[in-house]
MIROPA-926748 format. One record per residue: x, y, z of N, C-alpha, C in turn; residue number from 1; residue in three letters. Coordinates in nm, 2 decimals, always signed. Atoms other than C-alpha are relative to their C-alpha. Example, Ala and Ser with C-alpha at 12.3 -4.5 7.8 and 13.67 -1.06 7.14 Angstrom:
BEGIN
REC:+0.09:-0.12:+0.00:+1.23:-0.45:+0.78:+0.09:+0.12:+0.00:1:ala
REC:-0.09:-0.11:+0.00:+1.37:-0.11:+0.71:-0.08:+0.11:+0.08:2:ser
// end
This chain:
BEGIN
REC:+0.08:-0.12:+0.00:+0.00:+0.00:+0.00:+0.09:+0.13:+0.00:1:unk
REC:-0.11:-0.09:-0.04:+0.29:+0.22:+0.10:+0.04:+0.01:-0.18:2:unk
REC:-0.07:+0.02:+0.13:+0.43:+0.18:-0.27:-0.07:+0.11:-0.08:3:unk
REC:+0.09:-0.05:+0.12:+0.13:+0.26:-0.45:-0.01:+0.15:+0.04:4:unk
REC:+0.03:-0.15:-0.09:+0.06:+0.59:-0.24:+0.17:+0.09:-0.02:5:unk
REC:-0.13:-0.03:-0.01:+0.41:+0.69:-0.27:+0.01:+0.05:-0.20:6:unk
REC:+0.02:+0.03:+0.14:+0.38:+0.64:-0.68:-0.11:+0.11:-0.05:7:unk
REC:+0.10:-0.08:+0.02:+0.07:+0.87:-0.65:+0.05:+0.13:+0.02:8:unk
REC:-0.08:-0.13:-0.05:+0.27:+1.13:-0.46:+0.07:+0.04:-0.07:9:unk
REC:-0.07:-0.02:+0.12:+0.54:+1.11:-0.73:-0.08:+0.04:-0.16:10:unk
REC:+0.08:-0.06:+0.16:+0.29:+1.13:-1.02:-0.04:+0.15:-0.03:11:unk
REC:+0.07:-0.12:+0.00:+0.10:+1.42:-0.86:+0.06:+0.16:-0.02:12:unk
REC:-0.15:-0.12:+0.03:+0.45:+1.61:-0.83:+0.01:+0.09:-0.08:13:unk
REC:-0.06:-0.05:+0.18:+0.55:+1.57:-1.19:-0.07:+0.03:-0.03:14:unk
REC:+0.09:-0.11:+0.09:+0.20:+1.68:-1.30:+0.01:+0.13:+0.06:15:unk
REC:+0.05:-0.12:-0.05:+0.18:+1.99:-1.11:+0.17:+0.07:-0.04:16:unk
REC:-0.17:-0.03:+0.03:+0.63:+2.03:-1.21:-0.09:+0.05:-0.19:17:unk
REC:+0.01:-0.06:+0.09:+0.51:+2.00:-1.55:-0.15:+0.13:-0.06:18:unk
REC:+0.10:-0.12:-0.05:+0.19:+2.23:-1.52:+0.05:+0.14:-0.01:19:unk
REC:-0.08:-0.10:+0.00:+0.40:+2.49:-1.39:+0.07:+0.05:-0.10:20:unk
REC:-0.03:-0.02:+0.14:+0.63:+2.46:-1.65:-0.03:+0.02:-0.13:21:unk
REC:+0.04:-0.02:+0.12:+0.41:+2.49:-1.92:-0.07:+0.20:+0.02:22:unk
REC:+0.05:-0.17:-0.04:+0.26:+2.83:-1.74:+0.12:+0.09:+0.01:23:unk
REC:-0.17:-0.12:-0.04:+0.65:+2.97:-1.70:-0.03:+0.02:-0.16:24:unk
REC:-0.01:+0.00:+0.12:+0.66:+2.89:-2.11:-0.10:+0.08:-0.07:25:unk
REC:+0.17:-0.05:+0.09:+0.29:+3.00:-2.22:+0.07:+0.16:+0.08:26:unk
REC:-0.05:-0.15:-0.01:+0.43:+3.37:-1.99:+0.10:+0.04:-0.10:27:unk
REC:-0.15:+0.04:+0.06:+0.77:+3.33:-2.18:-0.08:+0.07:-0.13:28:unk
REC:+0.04:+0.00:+0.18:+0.58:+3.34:-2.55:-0.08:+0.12:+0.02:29:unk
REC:+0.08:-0.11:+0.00:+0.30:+3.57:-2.44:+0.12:+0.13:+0.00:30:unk
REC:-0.05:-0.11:-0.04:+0.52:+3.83:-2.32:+0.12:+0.04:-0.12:31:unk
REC:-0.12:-0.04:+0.11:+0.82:+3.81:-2.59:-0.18:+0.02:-0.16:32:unk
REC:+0.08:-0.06:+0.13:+0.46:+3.87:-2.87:-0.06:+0.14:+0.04:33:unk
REC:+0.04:-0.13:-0.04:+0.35:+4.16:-2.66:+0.12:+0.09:-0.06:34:unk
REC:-0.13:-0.07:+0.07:+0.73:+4.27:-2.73:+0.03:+0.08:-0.09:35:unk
REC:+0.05:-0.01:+0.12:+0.74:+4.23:-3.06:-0.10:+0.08:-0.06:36:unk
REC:+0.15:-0.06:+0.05:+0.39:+4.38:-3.11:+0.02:+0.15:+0.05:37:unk
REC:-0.03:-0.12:-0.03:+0.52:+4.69:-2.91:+0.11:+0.06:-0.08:38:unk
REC:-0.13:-0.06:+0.08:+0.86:+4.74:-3.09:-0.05:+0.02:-0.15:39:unk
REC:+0.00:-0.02:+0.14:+0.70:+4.68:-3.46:-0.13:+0.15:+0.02:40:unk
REC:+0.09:-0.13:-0.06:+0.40:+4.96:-3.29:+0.11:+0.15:-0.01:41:unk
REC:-0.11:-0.10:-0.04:+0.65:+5.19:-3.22:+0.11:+0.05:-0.10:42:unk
REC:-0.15:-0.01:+0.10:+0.94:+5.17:-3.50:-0.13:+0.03:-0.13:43:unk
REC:+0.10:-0.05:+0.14:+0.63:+5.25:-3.81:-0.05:+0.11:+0.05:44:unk
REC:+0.04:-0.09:+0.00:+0.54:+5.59:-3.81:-0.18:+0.03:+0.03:45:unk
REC:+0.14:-0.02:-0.04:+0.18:+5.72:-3.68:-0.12:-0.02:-0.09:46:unk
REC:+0.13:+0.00:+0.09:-0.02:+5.77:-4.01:+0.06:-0.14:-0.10:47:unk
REC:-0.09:+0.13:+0.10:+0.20:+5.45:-4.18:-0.16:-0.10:-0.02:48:unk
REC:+0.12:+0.07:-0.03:-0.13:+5.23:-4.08:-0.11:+0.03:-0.19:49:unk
REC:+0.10:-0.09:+0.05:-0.38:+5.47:-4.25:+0.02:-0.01:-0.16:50:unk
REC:-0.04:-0.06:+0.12:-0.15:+5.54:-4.56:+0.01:-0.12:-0.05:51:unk
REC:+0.02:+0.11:+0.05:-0.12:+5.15:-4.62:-0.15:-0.05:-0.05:52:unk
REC:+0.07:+0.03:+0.07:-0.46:+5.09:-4.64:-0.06:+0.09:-0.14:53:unk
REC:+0.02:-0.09:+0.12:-0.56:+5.40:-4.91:+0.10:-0.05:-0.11:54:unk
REC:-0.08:+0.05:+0.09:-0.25:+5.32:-5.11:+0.00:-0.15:-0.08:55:unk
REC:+0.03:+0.15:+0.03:-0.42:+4.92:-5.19:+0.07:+0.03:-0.17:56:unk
REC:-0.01:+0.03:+0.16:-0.27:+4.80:-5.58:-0.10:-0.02:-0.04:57:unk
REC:+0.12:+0.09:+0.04:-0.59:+4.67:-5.63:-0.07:+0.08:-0.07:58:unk
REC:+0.09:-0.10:+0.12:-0.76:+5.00:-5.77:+0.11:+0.04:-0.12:59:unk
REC:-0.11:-0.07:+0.11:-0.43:+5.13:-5.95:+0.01:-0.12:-0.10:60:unk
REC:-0.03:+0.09:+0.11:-0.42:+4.81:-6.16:-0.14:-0.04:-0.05:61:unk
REC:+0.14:+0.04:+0.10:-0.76:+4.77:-6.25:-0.06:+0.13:-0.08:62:unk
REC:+0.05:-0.13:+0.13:-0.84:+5.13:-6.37:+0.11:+0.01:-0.12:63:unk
REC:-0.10:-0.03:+0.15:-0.48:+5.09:-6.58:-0.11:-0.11:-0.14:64:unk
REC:+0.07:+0.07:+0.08:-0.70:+4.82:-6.77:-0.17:-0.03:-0.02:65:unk
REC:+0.16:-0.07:+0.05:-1.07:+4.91:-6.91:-0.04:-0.20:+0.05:66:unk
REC:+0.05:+0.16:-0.05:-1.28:+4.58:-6.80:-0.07:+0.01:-0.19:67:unk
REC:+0.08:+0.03:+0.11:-1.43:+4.41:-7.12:-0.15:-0.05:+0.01:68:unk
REC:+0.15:-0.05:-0.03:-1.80:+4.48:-7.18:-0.09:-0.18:-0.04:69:unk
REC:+0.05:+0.07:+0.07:-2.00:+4.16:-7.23:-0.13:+0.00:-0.10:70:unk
REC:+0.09:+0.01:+0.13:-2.22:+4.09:-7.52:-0.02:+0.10:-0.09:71:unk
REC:-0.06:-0.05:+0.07:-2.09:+4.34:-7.74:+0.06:-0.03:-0.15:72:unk
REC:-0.03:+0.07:+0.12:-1.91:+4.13:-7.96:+0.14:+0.08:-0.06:73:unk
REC:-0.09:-0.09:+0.02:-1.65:+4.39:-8.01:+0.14:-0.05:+0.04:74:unk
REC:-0.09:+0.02:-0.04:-1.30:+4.28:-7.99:+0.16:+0.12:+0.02:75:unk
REC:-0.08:-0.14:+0.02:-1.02:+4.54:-7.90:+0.13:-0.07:-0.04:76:unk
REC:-0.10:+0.00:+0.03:-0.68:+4.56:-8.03:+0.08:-0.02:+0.11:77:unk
REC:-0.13:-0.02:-0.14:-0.38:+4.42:-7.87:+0.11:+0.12:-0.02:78:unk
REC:-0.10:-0.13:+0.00:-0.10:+4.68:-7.74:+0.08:-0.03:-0.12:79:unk
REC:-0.08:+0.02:+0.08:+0.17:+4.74:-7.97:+0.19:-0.03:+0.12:80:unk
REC:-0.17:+0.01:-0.07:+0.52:+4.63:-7.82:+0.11:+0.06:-0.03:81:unk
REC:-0.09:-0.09:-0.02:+0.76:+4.86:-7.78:+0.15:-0.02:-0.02:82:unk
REC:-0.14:+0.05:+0.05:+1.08:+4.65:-7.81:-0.06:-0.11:-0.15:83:unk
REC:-0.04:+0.12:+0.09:+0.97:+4.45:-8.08:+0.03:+0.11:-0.16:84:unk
REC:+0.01:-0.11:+0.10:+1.12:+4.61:-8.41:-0.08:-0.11:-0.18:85:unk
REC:+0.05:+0.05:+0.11:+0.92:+4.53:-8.72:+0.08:+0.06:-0.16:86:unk
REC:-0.07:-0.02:+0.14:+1.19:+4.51:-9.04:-0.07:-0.02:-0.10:87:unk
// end
């Protein structure tokens, strides 16, 4: 009986050893992404945020190219290339 009780007391240990150590680790990560999340906060300028989202590619490349109209039937010309020389 002594054995088993003893076996219990050791198990109960190591769970509460590793427990702990997973709550030292889980502070460890949290606190080094607070870090991180303060230092990249801090090092980009105030309106940098603001000016990324207005500045999207997504409008500047779709007004360079007219959308094609359907049912029309109309086919447009392709560009002319600029390095290609026609002898």
């Amino acid at each position: 009986m002594a054995k088993s009780n003893s076996r219990q007391v050791l198990s109960s240990s190591r769970l509460k050893f590793q427990i702990k150590a997973a709550a030292i680790l889980l502070g460890i990560y949290v606190a080094m992404y607070l870090a991180v999340g303060v230092l990249i906060h801090v090092s980009t300028p105030s309106g940098a945020s603001a000016d990324a989202e207005s500045a999207s590619i997504a409008p500047s490349t779709t007004a360079a190219v007219p959308a094609p109209q359907a049912g029309t039937g109309e086919a447009r010309p392709l560009p002319q290339n600029a390095g290609m020389n026609a002898d």
